[in-house]
N, C-alpha and C positions, 0 to 999 in steps of 0.2 A: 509626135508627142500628143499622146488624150488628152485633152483639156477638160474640168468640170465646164459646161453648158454646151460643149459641142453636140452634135446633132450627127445621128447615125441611122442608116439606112437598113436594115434584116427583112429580107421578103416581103419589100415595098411598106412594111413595117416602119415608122418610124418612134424613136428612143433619141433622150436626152441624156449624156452621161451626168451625174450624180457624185461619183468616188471615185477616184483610180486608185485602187488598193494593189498596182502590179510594184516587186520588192526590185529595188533598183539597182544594175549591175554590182554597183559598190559595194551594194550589201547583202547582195546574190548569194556572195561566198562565205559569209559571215551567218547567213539564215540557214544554208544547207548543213553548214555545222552544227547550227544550233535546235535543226532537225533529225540528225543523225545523234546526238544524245540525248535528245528526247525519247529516240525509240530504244537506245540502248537501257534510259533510266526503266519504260515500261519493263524490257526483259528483266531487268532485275528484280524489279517490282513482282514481276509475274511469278519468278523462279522462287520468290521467297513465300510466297502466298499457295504455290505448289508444294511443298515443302511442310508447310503447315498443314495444309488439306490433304494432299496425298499421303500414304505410306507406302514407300519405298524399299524395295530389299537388297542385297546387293546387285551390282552390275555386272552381267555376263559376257562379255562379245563374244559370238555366236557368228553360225553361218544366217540364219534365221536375221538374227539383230542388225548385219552388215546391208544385208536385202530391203530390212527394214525402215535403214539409214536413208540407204539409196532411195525408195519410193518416196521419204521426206523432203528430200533435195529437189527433186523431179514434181514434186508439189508444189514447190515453192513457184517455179516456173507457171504451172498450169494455176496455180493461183492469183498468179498477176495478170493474167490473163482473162480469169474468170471475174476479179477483184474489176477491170475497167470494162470490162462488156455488162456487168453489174450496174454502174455508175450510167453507162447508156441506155440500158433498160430501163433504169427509172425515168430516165427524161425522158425518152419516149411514153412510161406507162401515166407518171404525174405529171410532167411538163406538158402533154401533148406535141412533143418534138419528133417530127415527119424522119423517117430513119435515115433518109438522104442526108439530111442533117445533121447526122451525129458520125464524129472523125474518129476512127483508131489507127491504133499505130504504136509502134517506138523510136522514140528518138537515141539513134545510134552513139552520139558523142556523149552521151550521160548513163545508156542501158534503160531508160526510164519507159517506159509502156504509156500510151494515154489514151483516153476517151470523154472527147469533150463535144458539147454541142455549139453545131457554128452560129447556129442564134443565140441571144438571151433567154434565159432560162427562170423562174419564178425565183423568187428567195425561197418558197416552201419548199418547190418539187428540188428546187438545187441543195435543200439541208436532208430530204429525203434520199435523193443519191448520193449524197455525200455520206450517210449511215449504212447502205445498205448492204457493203460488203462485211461490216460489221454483224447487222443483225441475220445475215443468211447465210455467212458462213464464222466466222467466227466464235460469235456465241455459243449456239447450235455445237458446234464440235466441243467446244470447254463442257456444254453440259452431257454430252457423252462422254468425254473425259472423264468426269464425276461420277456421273453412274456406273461405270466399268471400274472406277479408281483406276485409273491411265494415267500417270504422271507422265509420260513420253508424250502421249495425247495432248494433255496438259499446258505442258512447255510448247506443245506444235499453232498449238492454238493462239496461245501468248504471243508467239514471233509473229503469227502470220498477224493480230491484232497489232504488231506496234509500227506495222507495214501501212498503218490508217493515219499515222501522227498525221501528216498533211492533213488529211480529211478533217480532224479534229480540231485545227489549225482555222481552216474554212469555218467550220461551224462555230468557233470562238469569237471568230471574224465578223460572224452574223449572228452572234447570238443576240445582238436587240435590233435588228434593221426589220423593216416593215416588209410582212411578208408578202409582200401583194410588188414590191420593187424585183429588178430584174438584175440575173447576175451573169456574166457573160467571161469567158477565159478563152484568150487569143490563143489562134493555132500557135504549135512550134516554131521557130523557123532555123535558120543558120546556126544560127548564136545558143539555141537548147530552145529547151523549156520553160518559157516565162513564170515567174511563183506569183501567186496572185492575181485578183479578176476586178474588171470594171464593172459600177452598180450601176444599172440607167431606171428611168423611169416612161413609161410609152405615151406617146404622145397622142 
């Protein structure tokens, strides 16, 4: 069990915990739900704002279109992918985190991909990974969406955007914490994916 004031060791580094903001078994399963329509409400959100923005003509399915399907699907994959190597390169490029130090991986009993650093990490450099799959892939494709007027585009973008709820989650989390404190998220283990990270402060 973290305790606030306990005392923590990272590469001879020493940190005081501050927060344990990690979400507790009980209500594990109660936050993943209330994760999972959060990203459904962004889709809708999305589709209805494509909808306005776009012009749309009828829908053909196609051999073309089926092919088309397929490379969306197969995105998705290679985006979750790209989405947490994303998140480790920022801690590497802002946190200054040694690449030994940063874990990937997926946790099998969830399907869930991660990439977290096994030290604490700044509040700044960790609200900047926490953005960046946002602003380097996400964005970027909606506004080619737009320029081509690509509602398929459009909508592709959207999903893969509501794939950050977590992320945005975190930065709601920290949106007034001092950015100069440190934010740290335990490996997997057995049991999944822990939600939520411990703040410490460095000694």
């Amino acid at each position: 069990m973290n305790r606030v004031g306990d005392k923590f060791l990272f590469n001879e580094v020493e940190y005081e915990l501050l927060e344990n903001n990690i979400v507790s078994r009980k209500k594990k399963k109660k936050f993943l739900i209330y994760m999972n329509l959060s990203a459904w409400l962004v889709i809708t959100i999305g589709v209805i704002i494509n909808l306005i923005i776009f012009r749309t003509g009828s829908i053909e399915i196609t051999l073309k279109s089926v092919f088309i399907l397929g490379a969306y699907l197969i995105g998705f994959i290679v985006f979750a992918v790209i989405h947490e190597l994303l998140h480790g390169g920022a801690f590497m490029l802002f946190g200054k985190v040694p690449k030994k130090d940063i874990a990937f991986g997926v946790v099998l009993k969830s399907g869930v991909a991660y990439c977290i650093s096994k030290i604490p990490v700044s509040v700044k450099a960790s609200r900047l990974s926490l953005m960046m799959p946002v602003y380097v892939i996400c964005i970027p494709l909606y506004i080619i969406a737009i320029i081509f007027n690509n509602f398929g585009l459009g909508l592709y973008a959207v999903i893969l955007f509501s794939g950050s709820v977590g992320d945005f989650y975190y930065m709601w989390k920290l949106r007034s914490t001092d950015k100069n404190l440190y934010m740290f998220e335990n490996m997997p283990n057995k049991t999944g994916y822990e939600i939520g990270y411990l703040l410490f402060k460095k000694l």
